[in-house]
DOSELUM-536175 format. One line per field, with one value per residue: x, y, z of N, C-alpha, C, O in turn; residue number from 1. Coordinates in steps of 0.05 Angstrom, whole numbers, plus 5000, padded with zeros to 4 digits. Atoms other than C-alpha are relative to their C-alpha. Example, Ala and Ser with C-alpha at 12.3 -4.5 7.8 and 13.67 -1.06 7.14 Angstrom:
<domis>
n_u (5018  4984);
n_v (4976  4976);
n_w (5000  4999);
ca_u (5246  5273);
ca_v (4910  4979);
ca_w (5156  5143);
c_u (5018  4985);
c_v (5024  5022);
c_w (5000  5014);
o_u (5039  4995);
o_v (5024  5044);
o_w (5013  5018);
resi (1  2);
</domis>
This chain:
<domis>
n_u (5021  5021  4999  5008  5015  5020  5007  5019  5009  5005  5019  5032  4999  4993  4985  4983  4970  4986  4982  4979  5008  4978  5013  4987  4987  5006  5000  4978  4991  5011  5001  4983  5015  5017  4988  4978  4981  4989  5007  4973  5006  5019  4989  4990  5019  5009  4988  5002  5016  4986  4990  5025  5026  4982  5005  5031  4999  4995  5021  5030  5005  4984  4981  4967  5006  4987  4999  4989  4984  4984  5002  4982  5012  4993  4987  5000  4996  4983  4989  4996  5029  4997  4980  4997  5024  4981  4978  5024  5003  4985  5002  5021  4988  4991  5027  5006  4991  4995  5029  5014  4997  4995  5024  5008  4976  5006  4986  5005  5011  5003  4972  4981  4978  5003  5002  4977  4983  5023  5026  4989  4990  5009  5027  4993  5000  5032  5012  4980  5010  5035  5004  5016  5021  5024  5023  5005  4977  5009  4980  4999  4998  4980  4995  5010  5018  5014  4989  4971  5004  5006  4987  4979  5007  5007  4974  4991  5002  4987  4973  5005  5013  4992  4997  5008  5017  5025  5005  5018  5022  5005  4997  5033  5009  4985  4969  4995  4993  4974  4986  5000  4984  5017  5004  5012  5014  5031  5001  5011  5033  5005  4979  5000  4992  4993  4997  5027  4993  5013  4993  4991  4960  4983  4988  5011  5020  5006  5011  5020  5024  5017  5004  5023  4989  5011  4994  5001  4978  4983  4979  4987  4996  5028  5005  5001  5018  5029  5000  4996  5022  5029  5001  5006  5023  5012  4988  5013  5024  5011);
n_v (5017  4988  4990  5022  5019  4987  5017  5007  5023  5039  5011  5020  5017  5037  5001  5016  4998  5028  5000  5004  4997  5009  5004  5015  4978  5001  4986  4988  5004  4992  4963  4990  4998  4983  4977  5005  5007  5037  5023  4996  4979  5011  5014  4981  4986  5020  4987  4978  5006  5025  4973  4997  5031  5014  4979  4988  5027  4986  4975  5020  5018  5009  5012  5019  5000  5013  4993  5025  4982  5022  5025  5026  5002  4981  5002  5001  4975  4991  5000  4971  5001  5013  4984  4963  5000  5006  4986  4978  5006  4998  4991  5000  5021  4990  4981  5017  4989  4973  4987  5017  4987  5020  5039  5019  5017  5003  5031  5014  5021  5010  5019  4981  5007  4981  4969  4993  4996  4974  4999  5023  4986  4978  5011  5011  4987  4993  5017  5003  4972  4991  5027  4996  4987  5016  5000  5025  5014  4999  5012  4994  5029  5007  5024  5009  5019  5005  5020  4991  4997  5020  5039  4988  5006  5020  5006  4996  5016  5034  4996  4993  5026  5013  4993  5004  4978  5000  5016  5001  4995  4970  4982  4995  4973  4985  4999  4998  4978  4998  5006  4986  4972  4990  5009  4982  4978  5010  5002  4986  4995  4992  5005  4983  5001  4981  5006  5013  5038  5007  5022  5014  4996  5012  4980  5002  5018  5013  4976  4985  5020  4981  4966  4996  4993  4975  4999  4962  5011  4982  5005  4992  4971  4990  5011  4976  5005  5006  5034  5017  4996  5028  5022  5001  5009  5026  5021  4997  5001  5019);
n_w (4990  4999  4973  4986  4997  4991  4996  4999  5022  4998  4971  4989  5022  4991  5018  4982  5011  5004  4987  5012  5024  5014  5028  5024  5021  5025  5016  5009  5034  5021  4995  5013  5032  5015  5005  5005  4990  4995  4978  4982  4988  4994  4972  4982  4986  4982  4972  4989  4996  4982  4975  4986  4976  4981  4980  4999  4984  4980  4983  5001  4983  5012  4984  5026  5036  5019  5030  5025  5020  5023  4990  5019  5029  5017  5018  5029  5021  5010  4989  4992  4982  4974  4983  4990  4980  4974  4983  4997  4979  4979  4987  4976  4965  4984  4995  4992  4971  5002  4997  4990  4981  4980  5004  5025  5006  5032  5003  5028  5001  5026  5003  5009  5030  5016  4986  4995  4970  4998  4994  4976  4966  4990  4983  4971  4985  4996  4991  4987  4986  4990  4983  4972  5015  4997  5016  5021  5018  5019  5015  5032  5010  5020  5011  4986  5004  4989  5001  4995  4968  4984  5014  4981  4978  4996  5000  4972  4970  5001  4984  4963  4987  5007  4981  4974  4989  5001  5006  5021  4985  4993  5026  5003  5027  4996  5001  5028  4994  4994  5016  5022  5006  4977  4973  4971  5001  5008  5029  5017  5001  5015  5025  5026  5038  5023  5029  5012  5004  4977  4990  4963  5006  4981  4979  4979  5002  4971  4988  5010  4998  4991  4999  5033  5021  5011  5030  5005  5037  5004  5003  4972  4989  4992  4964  4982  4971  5008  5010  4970  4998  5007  4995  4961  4985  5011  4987  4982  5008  5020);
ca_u (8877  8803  8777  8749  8694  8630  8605  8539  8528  8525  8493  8427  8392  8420  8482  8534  8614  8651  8704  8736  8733  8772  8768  8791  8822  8804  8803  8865  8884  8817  8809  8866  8845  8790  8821  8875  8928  8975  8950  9020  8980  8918  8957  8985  8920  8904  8941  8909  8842  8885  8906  8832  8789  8847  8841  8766  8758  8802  8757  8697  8723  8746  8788  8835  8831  8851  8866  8884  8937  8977  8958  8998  8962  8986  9049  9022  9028  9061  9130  9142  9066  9096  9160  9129  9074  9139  9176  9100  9097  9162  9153  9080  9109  9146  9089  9050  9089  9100  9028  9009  9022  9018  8952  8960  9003  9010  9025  9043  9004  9025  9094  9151  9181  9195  9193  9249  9309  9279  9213  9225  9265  9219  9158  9197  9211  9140  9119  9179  9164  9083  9081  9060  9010  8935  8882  8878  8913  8924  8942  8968  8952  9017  9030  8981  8937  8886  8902  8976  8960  8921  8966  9023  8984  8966  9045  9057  9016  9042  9109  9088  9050  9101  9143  9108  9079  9013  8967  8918  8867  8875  8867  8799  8779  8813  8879  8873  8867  8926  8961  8942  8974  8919  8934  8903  8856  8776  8755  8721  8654  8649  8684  8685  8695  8710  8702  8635  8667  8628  8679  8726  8797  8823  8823  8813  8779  8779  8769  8713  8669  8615  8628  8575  8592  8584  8598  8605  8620  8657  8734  8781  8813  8735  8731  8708  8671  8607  8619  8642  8589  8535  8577  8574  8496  8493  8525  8483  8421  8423);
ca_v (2850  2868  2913  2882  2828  2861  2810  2831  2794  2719  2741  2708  2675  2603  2620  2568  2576  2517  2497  2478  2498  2470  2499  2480  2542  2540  2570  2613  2597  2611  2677  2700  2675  2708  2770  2760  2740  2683  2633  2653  2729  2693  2647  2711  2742  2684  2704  2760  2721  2670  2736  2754  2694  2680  2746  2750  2668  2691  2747  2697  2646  2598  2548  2503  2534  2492  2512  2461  2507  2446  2378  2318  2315  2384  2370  2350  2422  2460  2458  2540  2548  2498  2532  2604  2564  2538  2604  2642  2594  2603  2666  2658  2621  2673  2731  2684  2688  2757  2765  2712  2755  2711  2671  2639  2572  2565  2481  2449  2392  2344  2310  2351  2305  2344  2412  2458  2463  2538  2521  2465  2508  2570  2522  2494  2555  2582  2524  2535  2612  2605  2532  2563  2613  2581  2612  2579  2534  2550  2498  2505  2438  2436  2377  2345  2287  2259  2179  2197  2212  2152  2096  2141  2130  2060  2046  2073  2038  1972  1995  2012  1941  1909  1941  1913  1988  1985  1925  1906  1902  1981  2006  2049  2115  2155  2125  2122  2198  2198  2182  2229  2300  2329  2299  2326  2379  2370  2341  2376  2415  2451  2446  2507  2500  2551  2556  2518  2437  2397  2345  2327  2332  2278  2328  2309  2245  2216  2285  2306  2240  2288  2355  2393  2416  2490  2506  2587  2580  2647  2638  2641  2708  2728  2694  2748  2756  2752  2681  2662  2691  2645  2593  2595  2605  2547  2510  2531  2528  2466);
ca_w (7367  7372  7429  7491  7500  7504  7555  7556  7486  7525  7596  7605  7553  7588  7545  7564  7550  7524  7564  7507  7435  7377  7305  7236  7204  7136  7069  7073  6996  6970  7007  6980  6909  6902  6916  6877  6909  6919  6968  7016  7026  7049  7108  7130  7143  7171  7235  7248  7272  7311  7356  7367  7378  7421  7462  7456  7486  7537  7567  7553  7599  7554  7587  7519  7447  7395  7324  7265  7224  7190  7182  7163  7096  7083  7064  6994  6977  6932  6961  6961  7001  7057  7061  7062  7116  7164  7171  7176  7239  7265  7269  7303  7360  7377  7370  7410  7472  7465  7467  7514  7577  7645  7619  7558  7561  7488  7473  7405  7391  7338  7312  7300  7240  7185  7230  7221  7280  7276  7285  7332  7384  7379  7394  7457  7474  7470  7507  7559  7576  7581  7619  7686  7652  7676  7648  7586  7546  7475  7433  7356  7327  7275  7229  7262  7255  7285  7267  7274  7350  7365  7332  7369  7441  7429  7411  7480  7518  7488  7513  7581  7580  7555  7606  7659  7677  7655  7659  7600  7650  7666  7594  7598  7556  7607  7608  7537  7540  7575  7526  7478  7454  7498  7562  7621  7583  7574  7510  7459  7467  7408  7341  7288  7212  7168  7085  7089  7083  7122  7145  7212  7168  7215  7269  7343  7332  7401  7430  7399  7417  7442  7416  7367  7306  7282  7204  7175  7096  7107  7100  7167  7154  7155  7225  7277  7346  7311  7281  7355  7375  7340  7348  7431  7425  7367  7422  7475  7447  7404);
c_u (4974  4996  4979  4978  4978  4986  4964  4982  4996  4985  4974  4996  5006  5033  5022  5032  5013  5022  5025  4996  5032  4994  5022  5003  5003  4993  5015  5003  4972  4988  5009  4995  4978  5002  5018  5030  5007  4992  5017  4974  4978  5011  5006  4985  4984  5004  4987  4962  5006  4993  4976  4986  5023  4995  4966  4992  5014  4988  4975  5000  5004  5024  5030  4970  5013  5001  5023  5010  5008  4991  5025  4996  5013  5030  5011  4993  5016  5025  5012  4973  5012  5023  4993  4980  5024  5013  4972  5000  5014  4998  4972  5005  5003  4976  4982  5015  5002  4974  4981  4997  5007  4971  5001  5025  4999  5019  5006  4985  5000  5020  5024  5028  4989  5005  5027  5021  4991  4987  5003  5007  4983  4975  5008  5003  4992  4988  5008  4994  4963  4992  4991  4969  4967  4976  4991  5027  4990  5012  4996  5001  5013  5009  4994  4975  4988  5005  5025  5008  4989  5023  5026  4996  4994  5038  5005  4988  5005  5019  5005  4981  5025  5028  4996  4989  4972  4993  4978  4973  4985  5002  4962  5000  5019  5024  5004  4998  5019  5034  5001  5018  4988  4992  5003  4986  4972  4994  4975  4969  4991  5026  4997  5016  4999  4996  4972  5004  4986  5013  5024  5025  5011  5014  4985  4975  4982  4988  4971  4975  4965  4997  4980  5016  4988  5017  4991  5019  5015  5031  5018  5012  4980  4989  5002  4986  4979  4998  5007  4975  4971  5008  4994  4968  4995  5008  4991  4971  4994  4996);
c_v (5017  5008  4975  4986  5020  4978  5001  4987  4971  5002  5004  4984  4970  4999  4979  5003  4980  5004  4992  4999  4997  5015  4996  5023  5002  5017  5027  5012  5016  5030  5014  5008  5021  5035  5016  5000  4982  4994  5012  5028  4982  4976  5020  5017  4983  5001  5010  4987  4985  5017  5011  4982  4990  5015  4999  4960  5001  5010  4985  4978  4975  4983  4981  5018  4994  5008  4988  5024  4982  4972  4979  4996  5030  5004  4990  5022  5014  5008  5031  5003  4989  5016  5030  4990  4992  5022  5024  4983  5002  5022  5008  5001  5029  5030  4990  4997  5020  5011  4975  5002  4969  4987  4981  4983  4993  4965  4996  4968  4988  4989  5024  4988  5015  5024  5001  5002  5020  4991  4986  5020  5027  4988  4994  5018  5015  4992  5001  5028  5001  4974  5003  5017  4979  5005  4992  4994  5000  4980  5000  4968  4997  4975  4979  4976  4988  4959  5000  4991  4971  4980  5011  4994  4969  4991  5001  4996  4970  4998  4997  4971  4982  4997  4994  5035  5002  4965  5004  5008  5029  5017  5008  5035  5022  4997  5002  5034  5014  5008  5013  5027  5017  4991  5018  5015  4989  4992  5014  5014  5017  5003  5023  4990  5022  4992  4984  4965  4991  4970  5001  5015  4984  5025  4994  4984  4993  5027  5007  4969  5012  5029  5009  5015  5026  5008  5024  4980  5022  4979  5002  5023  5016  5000  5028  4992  4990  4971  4984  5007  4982  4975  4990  4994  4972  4976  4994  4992  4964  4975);
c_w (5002  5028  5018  5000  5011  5022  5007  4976  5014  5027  4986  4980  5002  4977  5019  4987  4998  5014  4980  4967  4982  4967  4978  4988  4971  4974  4991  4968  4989  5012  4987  4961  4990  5002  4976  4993  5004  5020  5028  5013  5026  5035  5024  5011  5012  5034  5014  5017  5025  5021  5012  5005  5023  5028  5019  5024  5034  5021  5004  5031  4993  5014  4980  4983  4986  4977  4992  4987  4978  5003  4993  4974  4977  4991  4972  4985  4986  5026  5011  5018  5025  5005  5013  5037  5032  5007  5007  5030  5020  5017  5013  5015  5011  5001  5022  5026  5006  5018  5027  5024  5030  5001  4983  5008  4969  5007  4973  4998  4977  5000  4983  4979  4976  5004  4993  5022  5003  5012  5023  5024  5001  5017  5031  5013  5013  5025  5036  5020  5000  5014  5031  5001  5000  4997  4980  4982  4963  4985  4961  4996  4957  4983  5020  4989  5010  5013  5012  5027  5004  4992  5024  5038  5000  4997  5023  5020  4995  5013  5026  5009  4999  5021  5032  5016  5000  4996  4989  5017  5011  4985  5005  4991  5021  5008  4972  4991  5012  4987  4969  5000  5019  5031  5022  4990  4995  4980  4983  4998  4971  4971  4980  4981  4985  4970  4998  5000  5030  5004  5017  4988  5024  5025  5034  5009  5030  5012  5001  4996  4997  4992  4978  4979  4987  4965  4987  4967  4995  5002  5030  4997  4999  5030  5014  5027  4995  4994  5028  5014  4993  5000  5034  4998  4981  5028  5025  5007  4983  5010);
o_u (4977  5008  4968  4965  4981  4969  4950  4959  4985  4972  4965  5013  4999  5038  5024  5033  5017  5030  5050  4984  5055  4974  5046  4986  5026  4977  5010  5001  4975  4977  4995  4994  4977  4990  5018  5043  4992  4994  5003  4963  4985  4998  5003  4993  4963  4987  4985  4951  4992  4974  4977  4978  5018  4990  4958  4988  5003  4989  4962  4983  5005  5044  5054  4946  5035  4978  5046  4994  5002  4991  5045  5015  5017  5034  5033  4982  5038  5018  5022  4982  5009  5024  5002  4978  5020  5025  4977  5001  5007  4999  4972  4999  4987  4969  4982  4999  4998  4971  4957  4984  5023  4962  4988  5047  4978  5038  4991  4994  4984  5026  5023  5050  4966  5013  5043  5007  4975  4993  5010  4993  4989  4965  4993  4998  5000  4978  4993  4990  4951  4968  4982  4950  4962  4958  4969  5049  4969  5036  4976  5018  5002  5022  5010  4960  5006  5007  5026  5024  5005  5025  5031  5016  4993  5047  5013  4995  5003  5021  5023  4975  5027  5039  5007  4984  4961  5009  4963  4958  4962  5012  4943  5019  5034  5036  5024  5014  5023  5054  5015  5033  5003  4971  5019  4978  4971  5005  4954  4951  4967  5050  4982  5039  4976  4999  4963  4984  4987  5000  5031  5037  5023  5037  4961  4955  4959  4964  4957  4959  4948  4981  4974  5039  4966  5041  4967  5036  5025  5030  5006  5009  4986  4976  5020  4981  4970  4981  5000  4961  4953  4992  4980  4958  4979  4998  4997  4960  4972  4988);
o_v (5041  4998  4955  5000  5033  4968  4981  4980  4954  4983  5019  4971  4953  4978  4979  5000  4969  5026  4992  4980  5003  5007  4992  5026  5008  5035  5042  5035  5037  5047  5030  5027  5037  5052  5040  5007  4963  5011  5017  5023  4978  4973  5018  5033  4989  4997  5003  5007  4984  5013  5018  4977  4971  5005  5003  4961  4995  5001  4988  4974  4961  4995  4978  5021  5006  5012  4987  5042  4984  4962  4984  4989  5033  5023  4989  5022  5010  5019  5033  4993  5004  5029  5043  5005  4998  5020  5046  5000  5001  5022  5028  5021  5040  5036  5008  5001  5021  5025  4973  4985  4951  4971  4960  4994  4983  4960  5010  4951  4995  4981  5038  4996  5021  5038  4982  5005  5017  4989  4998  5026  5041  4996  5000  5015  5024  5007  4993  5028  5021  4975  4985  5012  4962  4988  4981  5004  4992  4981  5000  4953  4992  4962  4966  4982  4976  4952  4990  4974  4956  4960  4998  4991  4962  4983  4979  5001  4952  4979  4985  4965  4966  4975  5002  5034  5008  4949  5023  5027  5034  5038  4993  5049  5037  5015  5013  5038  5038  5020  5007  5031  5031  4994  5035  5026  4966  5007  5015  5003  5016  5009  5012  4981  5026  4968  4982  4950  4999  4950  5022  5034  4997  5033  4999  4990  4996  5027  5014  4966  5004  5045  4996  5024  5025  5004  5028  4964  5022  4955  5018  5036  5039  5016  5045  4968  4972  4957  4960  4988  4972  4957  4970  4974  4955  4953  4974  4984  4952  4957);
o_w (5002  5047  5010  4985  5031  5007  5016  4979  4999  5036  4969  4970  4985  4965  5043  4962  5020  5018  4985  4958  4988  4955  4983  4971  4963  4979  4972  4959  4976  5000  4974  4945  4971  4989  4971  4974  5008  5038  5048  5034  5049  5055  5048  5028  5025  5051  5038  5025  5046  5036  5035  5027  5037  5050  5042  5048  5055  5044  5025  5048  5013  5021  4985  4983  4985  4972  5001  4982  4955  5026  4979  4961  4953  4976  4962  4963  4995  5047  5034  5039  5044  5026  5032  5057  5056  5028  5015  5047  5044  5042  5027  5029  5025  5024  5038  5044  5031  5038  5030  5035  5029  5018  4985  5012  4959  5022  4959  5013  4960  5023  4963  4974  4970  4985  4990  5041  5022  5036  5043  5043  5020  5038  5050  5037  5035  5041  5054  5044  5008  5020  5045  5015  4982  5001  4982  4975  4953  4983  4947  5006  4935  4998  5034  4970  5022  5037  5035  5035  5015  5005  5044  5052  5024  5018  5032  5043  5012  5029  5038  5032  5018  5026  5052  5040  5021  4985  4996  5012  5019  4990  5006  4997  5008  5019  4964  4973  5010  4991  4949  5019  5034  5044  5028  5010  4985  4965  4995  4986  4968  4970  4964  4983  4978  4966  4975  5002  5053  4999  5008  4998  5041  5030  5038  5023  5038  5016  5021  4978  4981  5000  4958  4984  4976  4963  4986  4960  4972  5007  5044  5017  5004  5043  5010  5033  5009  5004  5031  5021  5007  4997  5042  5009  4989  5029  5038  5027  4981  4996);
resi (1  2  3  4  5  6  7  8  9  10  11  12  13  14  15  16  17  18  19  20  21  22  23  24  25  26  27  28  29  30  31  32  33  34  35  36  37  38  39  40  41  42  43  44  45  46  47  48  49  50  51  52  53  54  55  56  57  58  59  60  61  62  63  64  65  66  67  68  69  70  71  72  73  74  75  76  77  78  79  80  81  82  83  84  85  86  87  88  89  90  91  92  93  94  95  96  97  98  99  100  101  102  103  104  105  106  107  108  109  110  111  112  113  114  115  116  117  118  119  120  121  122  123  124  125  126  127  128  129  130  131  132  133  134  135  136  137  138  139  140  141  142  143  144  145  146  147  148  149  150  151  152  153  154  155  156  157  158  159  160  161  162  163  164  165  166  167  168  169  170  171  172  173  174  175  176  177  178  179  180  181  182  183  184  185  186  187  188  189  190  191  192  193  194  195  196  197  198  199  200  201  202  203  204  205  206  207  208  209  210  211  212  213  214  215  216  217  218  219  220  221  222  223  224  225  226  227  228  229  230  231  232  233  234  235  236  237  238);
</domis>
């Protein structure tokens, strides 16, 4: 992991700390490429960024960090790529508690069809040993989708109406956040993108009603302090 948080990079200046930052992890494959190397190297140095903006957000003050690893869409990849990308996550998970001492609650956020029994019980178990852990919540947003989630929360509050639990009359933006993957945490103040693409990827629709949008055409195993760095004051400043 990188050394500690210089924190005099964000005092004064009116710098303000998101309480909650989400980014889109991107360009893996063509990192790799242009090195060249198979796409697989390039995921795996992907990691190694996770482990510091994770640390470094941390020390900042940083309350949820979200990072998009897999989506739902991505399993129209080559079928060796997804296998090498499910046993590169299993064993995340478990690095990832290791490292997550007594602040990080690490969550999964997403649908666990398709997941391996592996992967599956290392995530629960992740989730299981850092669930009291309250300084921030990290969550890995895994075969994950943005749509997915809402059609999935509106299903369940038909249930619960239908049920006689909820009445129609008491559906409003924050029960409907209730009901999401992200229930109970702040929604979205700032969004990072990686690789330069300037679009959402069905990622944290509802969330991200309000959040701004920061965009680095470097690659994510490029991702450093410095790019968090200008994204905090883009986010401060803009």
């Amino acid at each position: 992991m990188s050394d500690k948080v210089d924190f005099k990079i964000v005092e004064g200046d009116n710098i303000k700390i998101p309480k909650h930052i989400a980014i889109i992890c991107d360009g893996n494959g063509r990192w790799a490429k242009r090195r060249g190397f198979p796409r697989t190297f390039g995921h795996k140095a992907g990691t190694r960024p996770i482990e510091d903006i994770t640390k470094s957000c941390l020390e900042l003050g940083v309350k949820v960090l979200t990072f998009y690893v897999f989506s739902t869409e991505n399993w129209n990849r080559d079928n060796e790529e997804v296998d090498f990308l499910m046993k590169l996550f299993t064993r995340f998970f478990v690095k990832l508690r290791n490292k997550a001492g007594k602040n990080i609650k690490v969550k999964h956020i997403g649908t666990t069809d398709n997941l391996s029994h592996k992967l599956i019980d290392e995530i629960k178990k992740t989730e299981r040993l850092t669930e009291n852990n309250s300084d921030m919540v990290l969550n890995i947003a895994l075969n994950y989708g943005s749509r997915y989630e809402i059609i999935n929360a509106i299903k369940n509050i038909i249930c619960d109406r239908d049920a006689g639990i909820l009445h129609e009359n008491k559906i409003t933006e924050d029960l409907i956040s209730s009901y999401m993957f992200t229930k109970g945490l702040p929604d979205v103040d700032l969004i990072i993108r990686t690789s330069g693409e300037m679009r959402i990827s069905n990622f944290l629709l509802w969330q991200s009603a309000n959040a701004k949008l920061w965009i680095t055409k470097d690659f994510w195993p490029d991702f450093n302090y410095e790019h968090l760095k200008e994204a905090i004051k883009f986010y401060s400043t803009s």
